[in-house]
Structures are given as structure tokens and as C-alpha cells.
DOKETI-728324 format. One line per field, with one value per residue: residue in one letter; residue number from 1; y, z, x of N, C-alpha, C in turn. Coordinates in nm, 2 decimals. Layout:
! residues N
res	c(a_...)
n	c(NUM_...)
n_north	c(Y_...)
n_up	c(Z_...)
n_east	c(X_...)
ca_north	c(Y_...)
ca_up	c(Z_...)
ca_east	c(X_...)
c_north	c(Y_...)
c_up	c(Z_...)
c_east	c(X_...)
This chain:
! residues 155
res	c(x_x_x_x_x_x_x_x_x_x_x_x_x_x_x_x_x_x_x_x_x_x_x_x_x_x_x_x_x_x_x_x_x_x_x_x_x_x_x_x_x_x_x_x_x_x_x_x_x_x_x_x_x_x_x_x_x_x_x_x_x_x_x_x_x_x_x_x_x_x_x_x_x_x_x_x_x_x_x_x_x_x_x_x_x_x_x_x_x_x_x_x_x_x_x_x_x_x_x_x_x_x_x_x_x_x_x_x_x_x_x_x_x_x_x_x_x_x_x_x_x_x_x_x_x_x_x_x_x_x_x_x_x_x_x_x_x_x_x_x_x_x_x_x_x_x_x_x_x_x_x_x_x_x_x)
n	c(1_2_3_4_5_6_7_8_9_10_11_12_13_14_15_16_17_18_19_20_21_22_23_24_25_26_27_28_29_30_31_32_33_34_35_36_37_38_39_40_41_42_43_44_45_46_47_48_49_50_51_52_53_54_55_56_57_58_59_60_61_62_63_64_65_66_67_68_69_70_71_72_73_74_75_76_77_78_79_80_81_82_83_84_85_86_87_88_89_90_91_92_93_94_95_96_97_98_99_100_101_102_103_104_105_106_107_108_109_110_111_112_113_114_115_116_117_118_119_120_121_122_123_124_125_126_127_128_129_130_131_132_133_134_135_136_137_138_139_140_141_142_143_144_145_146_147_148_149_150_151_152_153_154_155)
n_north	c(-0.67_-0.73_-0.99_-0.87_-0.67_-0.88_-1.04_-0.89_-0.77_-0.98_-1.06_-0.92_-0.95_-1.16_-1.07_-1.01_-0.73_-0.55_-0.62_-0.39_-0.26_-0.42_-0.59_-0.64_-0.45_-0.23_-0.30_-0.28_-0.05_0.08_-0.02_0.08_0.37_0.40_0.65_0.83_1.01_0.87_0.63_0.66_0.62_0.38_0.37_0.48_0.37_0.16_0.25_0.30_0.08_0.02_0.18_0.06_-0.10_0.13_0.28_0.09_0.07_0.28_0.30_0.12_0.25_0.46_0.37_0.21_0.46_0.58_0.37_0.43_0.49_0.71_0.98_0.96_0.93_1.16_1.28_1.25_1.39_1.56_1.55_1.56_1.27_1.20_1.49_1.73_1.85_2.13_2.45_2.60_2.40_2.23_2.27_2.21_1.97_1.83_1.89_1.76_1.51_1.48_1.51_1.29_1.12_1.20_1.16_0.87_0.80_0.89_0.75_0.48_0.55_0.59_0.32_0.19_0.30_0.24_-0.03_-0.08_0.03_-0.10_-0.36_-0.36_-0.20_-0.32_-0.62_-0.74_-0.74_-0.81_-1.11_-1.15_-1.07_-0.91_-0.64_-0.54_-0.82_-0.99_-0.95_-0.93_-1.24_-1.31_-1.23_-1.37_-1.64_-1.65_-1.64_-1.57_-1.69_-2.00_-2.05_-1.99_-2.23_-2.41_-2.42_-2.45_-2.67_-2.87_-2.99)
n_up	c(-1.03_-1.28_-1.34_-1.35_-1.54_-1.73_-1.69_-1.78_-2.03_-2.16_-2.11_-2.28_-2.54_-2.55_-2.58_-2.81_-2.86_-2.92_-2.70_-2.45_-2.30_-2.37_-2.24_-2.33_-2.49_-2.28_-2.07_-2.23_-2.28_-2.06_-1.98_-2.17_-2.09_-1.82_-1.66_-1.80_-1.85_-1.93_-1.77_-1.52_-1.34_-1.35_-1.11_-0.97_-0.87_-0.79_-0.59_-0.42_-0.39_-0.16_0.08_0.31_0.43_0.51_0.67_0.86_0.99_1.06_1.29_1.45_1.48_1.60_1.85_1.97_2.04_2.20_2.45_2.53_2.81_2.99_2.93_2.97_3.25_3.34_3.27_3.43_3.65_3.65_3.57_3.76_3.97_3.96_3.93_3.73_3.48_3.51_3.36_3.23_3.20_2.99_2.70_2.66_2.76_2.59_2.30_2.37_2.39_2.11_2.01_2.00_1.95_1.63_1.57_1.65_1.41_1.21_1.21_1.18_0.93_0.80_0.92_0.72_0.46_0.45_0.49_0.19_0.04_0.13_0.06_-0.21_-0.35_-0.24_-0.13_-0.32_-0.55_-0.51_-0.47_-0.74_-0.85_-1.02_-1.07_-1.26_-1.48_-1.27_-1.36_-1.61_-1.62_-1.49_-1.65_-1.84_-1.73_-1.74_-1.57_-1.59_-1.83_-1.79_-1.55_-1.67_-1.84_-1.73_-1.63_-1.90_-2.04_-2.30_-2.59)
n_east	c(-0.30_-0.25_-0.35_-0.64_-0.67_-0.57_-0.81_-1.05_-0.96_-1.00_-1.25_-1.35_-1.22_-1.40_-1.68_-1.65_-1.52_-1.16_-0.91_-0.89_-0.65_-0.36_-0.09_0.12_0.27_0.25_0.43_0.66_0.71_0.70_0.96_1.16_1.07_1.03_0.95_0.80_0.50_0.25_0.22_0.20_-0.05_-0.03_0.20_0.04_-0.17_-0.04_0.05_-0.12_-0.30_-0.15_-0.24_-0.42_-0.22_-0.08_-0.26_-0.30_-0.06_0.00_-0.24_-0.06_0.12_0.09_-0.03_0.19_0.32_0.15_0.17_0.42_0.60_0.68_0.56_0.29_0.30_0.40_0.21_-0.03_0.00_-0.11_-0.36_-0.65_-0.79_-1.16_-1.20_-1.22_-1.05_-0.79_-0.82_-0.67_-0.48_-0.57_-0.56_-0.27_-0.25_-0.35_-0.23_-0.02_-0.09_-0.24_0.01_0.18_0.01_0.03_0.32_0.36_0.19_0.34_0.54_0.45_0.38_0.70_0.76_0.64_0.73_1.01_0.96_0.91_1.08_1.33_1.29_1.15_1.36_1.63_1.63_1.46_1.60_1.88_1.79_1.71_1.46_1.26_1.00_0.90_0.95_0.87_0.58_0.55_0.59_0.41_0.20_0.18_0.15_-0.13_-0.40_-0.65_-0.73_-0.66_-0.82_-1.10_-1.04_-1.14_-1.38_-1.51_-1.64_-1.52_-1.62)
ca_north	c(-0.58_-0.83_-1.04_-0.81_-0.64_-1.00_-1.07_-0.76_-0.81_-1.15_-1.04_-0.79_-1.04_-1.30_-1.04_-0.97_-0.64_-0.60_-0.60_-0.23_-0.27_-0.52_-0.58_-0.62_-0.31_-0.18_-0.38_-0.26_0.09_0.09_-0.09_0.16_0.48_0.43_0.77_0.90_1.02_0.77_0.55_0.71_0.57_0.22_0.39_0.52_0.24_0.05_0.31_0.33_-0.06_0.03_0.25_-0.04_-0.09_0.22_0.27_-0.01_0.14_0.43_0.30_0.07_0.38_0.52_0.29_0.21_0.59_0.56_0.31_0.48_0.49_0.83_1.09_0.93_0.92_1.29_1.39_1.21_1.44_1.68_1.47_1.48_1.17_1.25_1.63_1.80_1.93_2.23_2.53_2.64_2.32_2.12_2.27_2.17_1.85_1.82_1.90_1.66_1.36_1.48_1.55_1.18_1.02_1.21_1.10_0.73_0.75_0.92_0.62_0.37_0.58_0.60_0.19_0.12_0.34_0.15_-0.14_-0.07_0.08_-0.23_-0.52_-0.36_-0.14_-0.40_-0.74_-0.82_-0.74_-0.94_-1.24_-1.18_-1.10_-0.76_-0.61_-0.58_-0.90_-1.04_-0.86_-1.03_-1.41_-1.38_-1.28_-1.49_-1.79_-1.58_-1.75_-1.56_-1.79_-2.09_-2.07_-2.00_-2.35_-2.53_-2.41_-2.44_-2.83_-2.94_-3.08)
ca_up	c(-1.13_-1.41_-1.39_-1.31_-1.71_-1.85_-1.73_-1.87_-2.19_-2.24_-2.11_-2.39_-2.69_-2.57_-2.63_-3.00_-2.90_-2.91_-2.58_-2.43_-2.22_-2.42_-2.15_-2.37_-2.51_-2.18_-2.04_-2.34_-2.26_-1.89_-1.95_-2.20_-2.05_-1.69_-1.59_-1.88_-1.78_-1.93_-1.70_-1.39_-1.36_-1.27_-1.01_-0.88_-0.85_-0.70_-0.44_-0.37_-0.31_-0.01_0.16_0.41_0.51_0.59_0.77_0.95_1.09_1.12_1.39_1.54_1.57_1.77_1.98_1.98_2.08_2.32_2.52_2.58_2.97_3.04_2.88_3.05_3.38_3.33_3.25_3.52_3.78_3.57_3.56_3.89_3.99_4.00_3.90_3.61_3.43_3.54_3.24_3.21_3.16_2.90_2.54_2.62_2.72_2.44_2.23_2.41_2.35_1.98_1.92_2.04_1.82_1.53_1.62_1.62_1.24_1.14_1.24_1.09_0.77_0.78_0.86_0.52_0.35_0.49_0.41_0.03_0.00_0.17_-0.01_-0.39_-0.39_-0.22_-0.12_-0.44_-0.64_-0.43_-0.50_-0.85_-0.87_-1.04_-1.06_-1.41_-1.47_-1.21_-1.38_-1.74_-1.56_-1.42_-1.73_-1.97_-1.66_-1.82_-1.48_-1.63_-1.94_-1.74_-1.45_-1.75_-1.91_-1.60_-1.61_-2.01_-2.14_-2.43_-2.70)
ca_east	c(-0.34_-0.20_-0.47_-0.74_-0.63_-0.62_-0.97_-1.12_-0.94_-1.03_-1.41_-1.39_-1.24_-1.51_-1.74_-1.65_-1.44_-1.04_-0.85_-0.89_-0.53_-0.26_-0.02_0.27_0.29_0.25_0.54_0.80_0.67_0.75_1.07_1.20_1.08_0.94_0.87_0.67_0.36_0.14_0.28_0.21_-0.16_0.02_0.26_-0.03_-0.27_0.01_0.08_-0.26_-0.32_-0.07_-0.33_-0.46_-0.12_-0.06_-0.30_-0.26_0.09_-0.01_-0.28_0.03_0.23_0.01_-0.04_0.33_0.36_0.07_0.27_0.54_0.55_0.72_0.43_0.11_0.32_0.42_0.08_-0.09_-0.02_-0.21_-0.50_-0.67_-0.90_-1.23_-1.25_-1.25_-0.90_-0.77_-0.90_-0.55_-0.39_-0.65_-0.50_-0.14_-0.28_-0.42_-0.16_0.05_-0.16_-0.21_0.18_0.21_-0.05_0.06_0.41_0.31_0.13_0.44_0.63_0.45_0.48_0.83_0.82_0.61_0.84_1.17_0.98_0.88_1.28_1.43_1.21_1.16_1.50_1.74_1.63_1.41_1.73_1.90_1.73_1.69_1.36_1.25_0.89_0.84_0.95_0.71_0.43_0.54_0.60_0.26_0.10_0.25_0.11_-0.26_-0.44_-0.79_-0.77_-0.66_-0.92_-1.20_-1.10_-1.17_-1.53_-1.58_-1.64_-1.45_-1.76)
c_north	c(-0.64_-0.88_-0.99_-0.72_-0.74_-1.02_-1.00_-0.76_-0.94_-1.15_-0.97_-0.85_-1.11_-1.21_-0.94_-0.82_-0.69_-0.56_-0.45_-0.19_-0.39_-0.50_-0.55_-0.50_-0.17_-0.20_-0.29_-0.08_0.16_0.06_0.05_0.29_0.49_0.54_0.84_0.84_0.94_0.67_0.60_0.68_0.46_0.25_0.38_0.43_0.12_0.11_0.32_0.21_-0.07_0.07_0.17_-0.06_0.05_0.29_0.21_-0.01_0.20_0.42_0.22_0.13_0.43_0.50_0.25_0.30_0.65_0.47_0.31_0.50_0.65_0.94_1.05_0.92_1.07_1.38_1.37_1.25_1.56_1.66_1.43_1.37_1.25_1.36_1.65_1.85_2.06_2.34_2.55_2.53_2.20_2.20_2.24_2.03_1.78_1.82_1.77_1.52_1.35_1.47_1.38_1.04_1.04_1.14_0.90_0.73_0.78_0.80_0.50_0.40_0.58_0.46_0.17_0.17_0.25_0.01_-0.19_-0.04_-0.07_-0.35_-0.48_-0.28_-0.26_-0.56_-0.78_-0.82_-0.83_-1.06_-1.26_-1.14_-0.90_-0.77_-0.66_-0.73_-0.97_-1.03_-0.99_-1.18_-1.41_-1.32_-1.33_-1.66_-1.72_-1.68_-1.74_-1.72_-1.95_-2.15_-2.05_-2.17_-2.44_-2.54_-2.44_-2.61_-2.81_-3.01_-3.24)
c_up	c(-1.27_-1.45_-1.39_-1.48_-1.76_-1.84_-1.75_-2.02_-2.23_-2.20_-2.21_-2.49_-2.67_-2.60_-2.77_-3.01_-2.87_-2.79_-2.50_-2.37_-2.26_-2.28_-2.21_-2.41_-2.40_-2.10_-2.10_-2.32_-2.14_-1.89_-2.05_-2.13_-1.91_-1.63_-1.70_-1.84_-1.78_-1.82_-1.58_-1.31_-1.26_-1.14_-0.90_-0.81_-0.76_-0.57_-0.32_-0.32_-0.18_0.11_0.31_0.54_0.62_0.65_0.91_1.05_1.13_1.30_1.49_1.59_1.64_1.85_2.05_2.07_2.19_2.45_2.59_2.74_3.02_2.99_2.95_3.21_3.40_3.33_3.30_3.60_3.71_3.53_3.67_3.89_4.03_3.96_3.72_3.59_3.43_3.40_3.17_3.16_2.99_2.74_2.57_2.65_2.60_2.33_2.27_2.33_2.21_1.92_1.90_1.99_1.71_1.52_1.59_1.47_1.22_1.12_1.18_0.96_0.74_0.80_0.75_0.47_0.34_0.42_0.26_-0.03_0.02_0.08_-0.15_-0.44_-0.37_-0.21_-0.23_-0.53_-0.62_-0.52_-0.61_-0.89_-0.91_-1.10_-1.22_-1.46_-1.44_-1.29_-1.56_-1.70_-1.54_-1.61_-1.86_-1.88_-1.76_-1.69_-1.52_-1.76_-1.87_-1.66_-1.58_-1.78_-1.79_-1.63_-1.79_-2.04_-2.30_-2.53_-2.72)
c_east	c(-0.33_-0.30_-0.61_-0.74_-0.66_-0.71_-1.02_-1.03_-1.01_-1.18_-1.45_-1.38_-1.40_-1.64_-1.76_-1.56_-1.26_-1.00_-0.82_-0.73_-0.45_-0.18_0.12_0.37_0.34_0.35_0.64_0.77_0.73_0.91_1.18_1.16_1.00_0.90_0.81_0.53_0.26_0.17_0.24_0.08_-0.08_0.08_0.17_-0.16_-0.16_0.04_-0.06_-0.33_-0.24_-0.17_-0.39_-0.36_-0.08_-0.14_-0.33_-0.14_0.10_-0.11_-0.15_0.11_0.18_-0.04_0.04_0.35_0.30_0.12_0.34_0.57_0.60_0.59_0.33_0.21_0.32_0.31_0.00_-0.08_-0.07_-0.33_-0.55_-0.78_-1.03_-1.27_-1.20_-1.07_-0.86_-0.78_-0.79_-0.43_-0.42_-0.60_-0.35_-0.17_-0.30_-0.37_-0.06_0.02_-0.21_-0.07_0.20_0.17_0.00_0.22_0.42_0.25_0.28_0.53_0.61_0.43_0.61_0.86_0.77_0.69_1.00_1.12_0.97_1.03_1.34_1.37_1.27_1.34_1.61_1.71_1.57_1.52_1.83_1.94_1.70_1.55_1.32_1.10_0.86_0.83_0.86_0.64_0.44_0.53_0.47_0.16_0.10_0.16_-0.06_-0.34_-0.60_-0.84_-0.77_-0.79_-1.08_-1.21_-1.09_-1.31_-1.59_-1.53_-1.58_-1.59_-1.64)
């Protein structure tokens, strides 16, 4: 997100306007009052680059949950070979094998959560290493202006 601000700022000087998103500002803003509102934009754009993940756990959980060996044993003698599913039994099935997926997402929501609590709450702290922080280190490195003067000759 750091550098994706720096190079639309620095697309915007190079084009004769002033930087629409200063970072610094933005930084000293967060750091004194992180939960004012203006701020909540960023939360949310960072909770929202999660989305992949979690869906990604959510299908493992329920596959995870699919797995399970006792439920598809239990509900195989409710499933004859060959014929058709008794009229009377097909919505509790049905619910079954929904409770069981939903079950599984829930699970791999509850691991991204454990793992976004355990990483940014305890182990980044840990180790010394705190978000905001990060976010200033990296754009203090400025990798937009760097990776530009690769491509721009010196006269």
C-alpha cells in the first residue's frame, strides 16, 4: 500500500501537480490518534487485502470438515446405491452436509483470525517489529523513486 501511494504521488509531482496522499502526515496521524475515523479507510483496505486468504481457509475448512470420517459414514447408510434418496430423509441431509461445510469456512475464519492476533498482536512485538513502523522504513527506502532511476539516464 506504501508504495502503491508513493508511486501515485510521485506520478502526480512528475506531472506538475502536488502529492494527493503525503505519507508522513498520514503516519503522525495514525500514530497519535489511530482510531479516528479518517483512518479507517487504511484498516479497511488492509482487512480487505486479506479476502484471498480467507477464502482460501474457508475452502480448507471445508474440506478439512469434509474429511472428517464419522459424518459421511453415518450418512451412508442413508444413501442407498443406485436409487434415489428417500423424500423424507433429503432436507436433513442436506442440512447435514451444509452444517458441515459451513462449519469448515467457520474454521478457517477463526484460523486467519488466530493468525492475524498471534503474528501482528504477539510475535511481531516480540521481535521488535511494529506495523507502522514497517510502513515508515519502507517508505523512507521510496522503492518508486529508486526503481524510476534505473530507467531514467543521467545527461
Amino acid at each position: 500500500m506504501v508504495v502503491g501511494v508513493q508511486a501515485f504521488d510521485d506520478l502526480a509531482a512528475h506531472g506538475g501537480g502536488a502529492p494527493p496522499l503525503p505519507l508522513e502526515p498520514l503516519f503522525e496521524g495514525m500514530e497519535k490518534t489511530p482510531t479516528a475515523p479518517e483512518y479507517w479507510w487504511v484498516y479497511a483496505l488492509l482487512i480487505s487485502s486479506m479476502i484471498p486468504s480467507f477464502i482460501n481457509l474457508m475452502i480448507g475448512g471445508a474440506s478439512l470438515a469434509r474429511g472428517v470420517p464419522l459424518p459421511p459414514k453415518a450418512l451412508l447408510q442413508f444413501l442407498p446405491a443406485g436409487k434415489a434418496v428417500a423424500s423424507f430423509n433429503r432436507e436433513w441431509i442436506a442440512l447435514v452436509l451444509t452444517v458441515q461445510i459451513f462449519i469448515g469456512a467457520c474454521l478457517g475464519l477463526a484460523a486467519q483470525a488466530l493468525a492475524v492476533w498471534a503474528v501482528i498482536g504477539h510475535v511481531m512485538p516480540w521481535v521488535g517489529l511494529e506495523l507502522l513502523q514497517m510502513a515508515r522504513d519502507l517508505a523512507a527506502f521510496d522503492l518508486p523513486r529508486q526503481a524510476a532511476q534505473l530507467f531514467v539516464t543521467s545527461p
